[in-house]
C-alpha positions in Angstrom: 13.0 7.3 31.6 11.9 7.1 28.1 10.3 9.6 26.6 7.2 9.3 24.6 9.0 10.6 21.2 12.2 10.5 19.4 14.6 13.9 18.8 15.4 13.9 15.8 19.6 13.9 15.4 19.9 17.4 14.5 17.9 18.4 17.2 19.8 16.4 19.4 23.2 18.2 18.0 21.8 21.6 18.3 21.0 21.1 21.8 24.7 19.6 22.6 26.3 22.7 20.5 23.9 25.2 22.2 25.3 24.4 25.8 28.9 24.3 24.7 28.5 28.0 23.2 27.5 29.9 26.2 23.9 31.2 27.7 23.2 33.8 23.9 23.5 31.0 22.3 21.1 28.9 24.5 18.9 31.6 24.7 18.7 31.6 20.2 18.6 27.4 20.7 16.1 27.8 22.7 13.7 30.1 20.9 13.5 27.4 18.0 10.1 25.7 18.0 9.7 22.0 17.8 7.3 20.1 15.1 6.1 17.0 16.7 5.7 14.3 13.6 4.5 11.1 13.5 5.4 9.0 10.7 6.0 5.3 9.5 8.3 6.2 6.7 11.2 5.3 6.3 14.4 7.4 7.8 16.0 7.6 4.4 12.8 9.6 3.3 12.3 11.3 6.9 15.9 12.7 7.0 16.1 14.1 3.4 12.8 16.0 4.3 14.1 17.1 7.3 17.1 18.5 6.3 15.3 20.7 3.7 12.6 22.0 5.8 15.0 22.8 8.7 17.1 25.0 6.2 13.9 26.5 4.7 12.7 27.0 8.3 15.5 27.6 10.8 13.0 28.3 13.2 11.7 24.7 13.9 13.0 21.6 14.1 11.2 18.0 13.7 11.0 15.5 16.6 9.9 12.7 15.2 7.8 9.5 16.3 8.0 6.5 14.2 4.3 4.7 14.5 3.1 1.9 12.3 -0.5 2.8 11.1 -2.5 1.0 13.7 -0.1 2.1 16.6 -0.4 5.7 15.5 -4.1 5.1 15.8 -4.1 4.6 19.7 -1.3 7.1 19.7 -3.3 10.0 18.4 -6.6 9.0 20.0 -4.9 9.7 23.8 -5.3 13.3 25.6 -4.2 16.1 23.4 -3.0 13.5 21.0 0.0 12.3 22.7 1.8 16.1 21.9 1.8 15.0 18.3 1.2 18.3 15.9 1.6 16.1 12.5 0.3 12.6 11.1 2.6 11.9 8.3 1.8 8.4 6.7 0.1 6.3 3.7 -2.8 5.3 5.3 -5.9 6.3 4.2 -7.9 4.2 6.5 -6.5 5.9 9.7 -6.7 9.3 8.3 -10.2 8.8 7.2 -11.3 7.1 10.3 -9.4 10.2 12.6 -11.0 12.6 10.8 -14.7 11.0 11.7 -13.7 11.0 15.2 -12.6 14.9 15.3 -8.8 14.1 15.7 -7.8 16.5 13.1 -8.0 20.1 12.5 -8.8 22.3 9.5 -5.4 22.1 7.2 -4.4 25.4 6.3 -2.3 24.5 3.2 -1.7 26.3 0.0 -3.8 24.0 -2.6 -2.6 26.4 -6.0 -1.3 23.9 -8.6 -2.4 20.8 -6.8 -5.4 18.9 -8.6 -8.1 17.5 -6.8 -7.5 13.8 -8.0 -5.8 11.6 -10.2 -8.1 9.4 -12.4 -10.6 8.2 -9.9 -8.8 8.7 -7.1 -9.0 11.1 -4.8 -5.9 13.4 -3.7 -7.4 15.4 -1.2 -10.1 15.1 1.7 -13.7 16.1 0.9 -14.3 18.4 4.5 -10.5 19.8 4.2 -8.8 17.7 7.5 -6.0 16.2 5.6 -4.4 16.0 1.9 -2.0 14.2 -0.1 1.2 14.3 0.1 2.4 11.6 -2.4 1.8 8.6 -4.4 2.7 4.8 -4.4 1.7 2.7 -7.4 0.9 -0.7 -7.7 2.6 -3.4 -9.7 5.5 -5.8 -10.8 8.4 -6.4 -9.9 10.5 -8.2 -12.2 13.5 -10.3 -13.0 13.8 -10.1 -16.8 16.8 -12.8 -16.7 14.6 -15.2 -14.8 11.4 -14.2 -17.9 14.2 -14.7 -20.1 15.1 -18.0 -19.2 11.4 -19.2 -19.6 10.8 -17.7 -23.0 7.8 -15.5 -21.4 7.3 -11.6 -22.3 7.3 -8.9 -19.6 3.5 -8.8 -18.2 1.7 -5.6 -19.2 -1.4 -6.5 -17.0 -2.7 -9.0 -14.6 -4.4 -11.3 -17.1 -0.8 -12.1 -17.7 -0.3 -13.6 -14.5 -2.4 -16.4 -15.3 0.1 -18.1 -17.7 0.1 -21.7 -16.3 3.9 -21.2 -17.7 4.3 -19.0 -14.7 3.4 -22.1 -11.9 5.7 -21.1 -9.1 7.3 -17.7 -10.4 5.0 -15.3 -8.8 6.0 -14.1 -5.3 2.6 -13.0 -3.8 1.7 -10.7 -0.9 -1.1 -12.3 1.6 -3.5 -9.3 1.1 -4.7 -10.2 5.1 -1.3 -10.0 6.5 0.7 -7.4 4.5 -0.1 -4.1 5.3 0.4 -2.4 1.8 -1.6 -5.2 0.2 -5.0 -5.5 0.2 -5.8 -3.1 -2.3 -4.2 -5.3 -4.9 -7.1 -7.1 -4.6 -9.8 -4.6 -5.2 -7.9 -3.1 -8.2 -8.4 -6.3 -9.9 -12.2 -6.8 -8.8 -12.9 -3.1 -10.3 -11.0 -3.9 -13.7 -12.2 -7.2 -14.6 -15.9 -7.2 -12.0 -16.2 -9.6 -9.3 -17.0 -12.8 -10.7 -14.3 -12.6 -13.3 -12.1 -10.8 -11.1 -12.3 -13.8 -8.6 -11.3 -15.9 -11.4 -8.8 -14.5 -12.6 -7.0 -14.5 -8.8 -7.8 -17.7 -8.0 -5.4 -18.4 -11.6 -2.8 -16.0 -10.4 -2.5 -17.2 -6.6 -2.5 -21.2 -8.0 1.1 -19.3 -10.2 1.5 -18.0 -6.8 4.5 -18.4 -4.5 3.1 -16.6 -0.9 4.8 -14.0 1.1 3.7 -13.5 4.7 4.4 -10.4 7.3 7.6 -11.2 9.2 8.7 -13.7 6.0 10.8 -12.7 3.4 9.9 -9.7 0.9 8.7 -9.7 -2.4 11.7 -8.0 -4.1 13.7 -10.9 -1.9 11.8 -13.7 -3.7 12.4 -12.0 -7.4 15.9 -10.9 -6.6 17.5 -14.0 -5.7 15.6 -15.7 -8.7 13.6 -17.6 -6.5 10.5 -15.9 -8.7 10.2 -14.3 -12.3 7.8 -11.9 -10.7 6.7 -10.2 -7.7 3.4 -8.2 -7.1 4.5 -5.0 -5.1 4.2 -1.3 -4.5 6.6 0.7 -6.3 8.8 2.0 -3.3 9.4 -0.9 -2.4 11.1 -2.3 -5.6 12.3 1.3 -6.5 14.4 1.0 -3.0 15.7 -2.8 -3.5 16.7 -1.0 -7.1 18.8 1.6 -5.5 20.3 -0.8 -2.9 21.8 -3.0 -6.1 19.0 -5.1 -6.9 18.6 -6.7 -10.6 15.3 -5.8 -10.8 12.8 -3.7 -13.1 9.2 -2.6 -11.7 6.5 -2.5 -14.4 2.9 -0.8 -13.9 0.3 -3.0 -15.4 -2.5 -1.0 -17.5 -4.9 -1.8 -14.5 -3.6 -0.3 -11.4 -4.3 1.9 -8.9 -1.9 4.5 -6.3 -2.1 4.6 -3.0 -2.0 8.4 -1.6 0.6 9.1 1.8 -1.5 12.6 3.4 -0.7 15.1 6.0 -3.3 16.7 8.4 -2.7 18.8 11.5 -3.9 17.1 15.3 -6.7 19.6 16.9 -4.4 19.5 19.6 -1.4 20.9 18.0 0.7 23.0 20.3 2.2 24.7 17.8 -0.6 24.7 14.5 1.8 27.6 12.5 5.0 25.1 12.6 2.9 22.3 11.8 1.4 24.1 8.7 4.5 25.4 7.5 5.9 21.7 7.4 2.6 20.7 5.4 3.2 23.7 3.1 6.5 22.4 2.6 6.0 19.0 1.7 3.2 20.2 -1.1 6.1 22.9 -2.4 7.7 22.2 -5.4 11.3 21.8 -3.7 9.5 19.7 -1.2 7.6 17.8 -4.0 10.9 17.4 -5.8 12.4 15.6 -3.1 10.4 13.1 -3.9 12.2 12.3 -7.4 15.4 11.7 -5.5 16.8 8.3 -6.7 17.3 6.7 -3.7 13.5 7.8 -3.1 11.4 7.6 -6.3 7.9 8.5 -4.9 5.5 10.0 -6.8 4.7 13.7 -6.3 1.6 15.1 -6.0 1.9 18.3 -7.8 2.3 17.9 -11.8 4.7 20.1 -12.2 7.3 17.9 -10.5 7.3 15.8 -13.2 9.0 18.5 -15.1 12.2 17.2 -16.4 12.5 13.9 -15.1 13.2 10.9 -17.3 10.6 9.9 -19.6 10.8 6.3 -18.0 9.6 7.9 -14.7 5.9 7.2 -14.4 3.5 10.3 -14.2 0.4 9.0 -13.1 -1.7 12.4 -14.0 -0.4 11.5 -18.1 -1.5 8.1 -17.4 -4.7 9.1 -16.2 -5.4 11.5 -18.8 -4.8 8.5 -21.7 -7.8 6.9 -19.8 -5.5 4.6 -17.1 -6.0 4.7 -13.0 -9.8 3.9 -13.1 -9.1 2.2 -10.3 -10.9 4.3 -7.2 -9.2 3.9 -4.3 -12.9 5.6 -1.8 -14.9 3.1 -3.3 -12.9 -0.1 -2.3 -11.9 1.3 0.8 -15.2 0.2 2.9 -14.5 -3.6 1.7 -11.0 -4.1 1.7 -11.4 -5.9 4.8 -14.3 -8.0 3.2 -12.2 -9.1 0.1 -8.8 -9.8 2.1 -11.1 -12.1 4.1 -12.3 -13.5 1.1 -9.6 -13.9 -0.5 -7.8 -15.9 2.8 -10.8 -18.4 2.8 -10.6 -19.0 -0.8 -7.4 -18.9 -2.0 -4.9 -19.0 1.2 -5.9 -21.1 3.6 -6.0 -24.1 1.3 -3.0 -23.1 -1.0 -1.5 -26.2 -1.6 -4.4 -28.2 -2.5 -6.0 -25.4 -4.7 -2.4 -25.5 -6.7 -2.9 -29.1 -7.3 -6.2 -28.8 -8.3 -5.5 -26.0 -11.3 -2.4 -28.2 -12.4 -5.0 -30.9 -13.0 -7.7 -28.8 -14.3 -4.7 -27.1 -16.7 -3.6 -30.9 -17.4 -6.9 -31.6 -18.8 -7.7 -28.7 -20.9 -4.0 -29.0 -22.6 -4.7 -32.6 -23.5 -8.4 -31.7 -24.7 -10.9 -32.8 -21.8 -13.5 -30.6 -20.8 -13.2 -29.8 -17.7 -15.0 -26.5 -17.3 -17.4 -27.6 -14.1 -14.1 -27.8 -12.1 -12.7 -25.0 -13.4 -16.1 -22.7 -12.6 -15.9 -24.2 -8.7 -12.1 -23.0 -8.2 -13.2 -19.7 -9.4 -16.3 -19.4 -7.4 -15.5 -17.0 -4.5 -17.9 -17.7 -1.6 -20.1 -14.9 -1.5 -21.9 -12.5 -4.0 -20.6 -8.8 -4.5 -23.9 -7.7 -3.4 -23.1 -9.5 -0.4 -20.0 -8.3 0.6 -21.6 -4.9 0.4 -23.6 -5.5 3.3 -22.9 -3.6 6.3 -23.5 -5.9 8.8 -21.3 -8.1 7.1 -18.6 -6.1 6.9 -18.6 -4.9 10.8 -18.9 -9.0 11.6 -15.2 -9.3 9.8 -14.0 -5.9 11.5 -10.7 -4.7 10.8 -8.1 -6.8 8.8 -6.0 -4.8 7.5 -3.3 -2.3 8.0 -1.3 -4.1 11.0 -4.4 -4.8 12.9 -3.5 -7.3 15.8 -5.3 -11.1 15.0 -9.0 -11.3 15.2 -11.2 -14.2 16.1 -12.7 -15.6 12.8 -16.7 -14.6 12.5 -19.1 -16.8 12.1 -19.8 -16.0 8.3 -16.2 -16.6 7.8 -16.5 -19.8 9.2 -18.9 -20.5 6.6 -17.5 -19.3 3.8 -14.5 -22.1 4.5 -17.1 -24.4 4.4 -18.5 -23.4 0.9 -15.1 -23.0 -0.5 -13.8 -26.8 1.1 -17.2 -28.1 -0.7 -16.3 -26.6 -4.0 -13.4 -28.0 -4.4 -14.1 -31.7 -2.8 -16.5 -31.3 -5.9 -13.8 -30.1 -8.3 -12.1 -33.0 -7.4 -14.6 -35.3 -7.5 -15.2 -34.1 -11.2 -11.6 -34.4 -12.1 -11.8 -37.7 -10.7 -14.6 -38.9 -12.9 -13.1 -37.0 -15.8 -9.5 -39.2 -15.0 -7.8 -36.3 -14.8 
């Protein structure tokens, strides 16, 4: 029968050895605790944590449960939270949306040398339920051979990606289908504002090469030199990196980190083992694991930055020269909204919106004014005051973060309409202008 979580491998050991050693042995086996976990990192991460806690606490041992966001959703909302004592993830949707339905309990953590936030984003939960554990930045992932070879400079921000030198070279997540992805698109709508922000993405993604869930990923498309560049989350590139890719990852002076937090379930059967493995993970050896090079996350606590290489990026010095403005609360709400948008706008009709730019970039490098055109490809299909309406944002629901496929609503439906007439008139102006 199979059982509703996974024993970890030590665990599993233990048990074996305990049997083989006779019934005082057993007996000591048996008086260890377990710490239920549920997590969607990866094992290389899980297992180096695990190791250290179990030698810092010989009296538990994690049994861990491996749950993509939305799964662990269900998974925690059954009776007593499916025996779970521990959500373990970066997800601040699900832990946000948890904590308003009472899933969590008070976390009994020691917050001493652990700030608040970083830049404008917050590091720990207003009402206490859960807390960060680490960061993930967002940026590029490049191939400086395949930069070389075009005679372009490294990008230091996303402006950059608008190069019409860079047609085909940029290996792009689809913000609606990749779970890690659609707060690229709010970190460029806060830097720039909306109607230039829209702009300046509808540029990029016409540069754009997409990447779909299930298709290849991102560090794929820039390793094999398929792309120059590819727009990414650090851990993932940092991993590629240590698994022999050729590739460097660059922070643009615009981004934004996405926090991984802890909290305990209400239901935790055992609320002291499932504190000390939060304590742990906020501890300096516990944030230090983090540095690891075959990990390369970023801590939480300042003071782990202690020491490491000055290439490493430190997020709280960036902040403090006036970088991260990007707030991660505030785009939250309308990540769904924007991922929509930007699927209607810019994904759906990819291939003709690439041939459209090369015409409107064909014009302007031989003099024609083609700035009409231009203004329509740019136009997203909806106001910013708009996509802050409520309704409109329950009518598009849940998009992101591995939510199953959703029935378009009808205010989706229209904005494909508005964004198909904008660029029937683009064309129709390019046409005139014999472009």
């Amino acid at each position: 029968m199979r059982q509703d979580f996974n024993f970890s491998r030590r665990t599993f050991i233990a048990g074996v050895s305990a049997w083989g050693l006779g019934s005082s042995r057993w007996a000591s086996a048996a008086a260890v605790q377990p710490v239920v976990v549920v997590t969607s990192f990866q094992d290389e991460l899980v297992s180096r944590f695990e190791t250290a806690f179990e030698k810092a606490h010989p009296e538990y041992r994690l049994q861990v449960v491996w749950r993509m966001p939305n799964d662990a959703a269900a998974y925690l909302r059954q009776p007593s939270q499916s025996g779970v004592d521990v959500y373990w993830s970066a997800s601040p949707r699900t832990f946000a949306s948890l904590a308003r339905e009472g899933v969590w309990r008070k976390l009994p953590v020691d917050r001493a040398g652990l700030p608040e936030q970083v830049g404008n984003t917050a590091l720990a939960d207003k009402d206490g339920y859960y807390t960060a554990t680490e960061m993930a930045g967002f940026g590029f992932a490049i191939s400086q051979p395949a930069l070389a070879a075009k005679n372009l400079a490294t990008p230091t921000d996303w402006t950059d990606l608008a190069d019409p030198r860079l047609a085909g070279q940029i290996a792009l997540p689809i913000p609606a289908r990749v779970g890690f992805a659609p707060p690229i698109v709010e970190i460029v709508l806060q830097a720039y504002g909306w109607e230039r922000g829209w702009a300046l993405w509808s540029q990029i993604a016409a540069n754009a090469v997409l990447v779909d869930r299930g298709a290849t990923f991102v560090t794929d498309e820039v390793s094999s030199g398929r792309c120059a560049i590819g727009v990414s989350i650090d851990f993932f590139v940092n991993s590629a990196i240590a698994n022999g890719a050729k590739l460097r990852f660059v922070y643009p002076q615009h981004t934004g980190v996405n926090p991984a937090h802890v909290a305990i379930t209400r239901s935790s059967k055992n609320p002291l083992g499932a504190a000390a493995f939060a304590d742990f993970l906020l501890s300096k050896s516990g944030q230090k694991i983090l540095a690891h090079p075959d990990i390369r996350r970023l801590p939480v606590r300042p003071s782990a930055y202690e020491g490491l290489p000055a290439a490493y990026f430190n997020p709280f010095a960036a902040a403090s020269s006036g970088g991260l403005q990007f707030d991660s609360d505030a785009a939250r709400p309308r990540l769904g909204v924007s991922s929509a948008i930007f699927q209607h706008m810019l994904v759906l009709p990819h291939g003709e919106l690439k041939a459209l730019w090369q015409r409107v970039r064909s014009a302007e490098a031989s003099g024609k004014s083609v700035a009409a055109a231009r203004k329509l490809l740019e136009t997203p299909p909806v106001t910013e005051t708009q996509a802050a309406n409520e309704s409109l944002r329950r009518q598009i629901g849940n998009r992101v973060e591995g939510s199953p496929e959703q029935a378009l609503s009808p205010v989706e439906t229209d904005w494909q309409s508005v964004c198909q007439e904008q660029r029937q008139t683009a064309k129709r102006l390019l046409d005139e202008a014999g472009v």
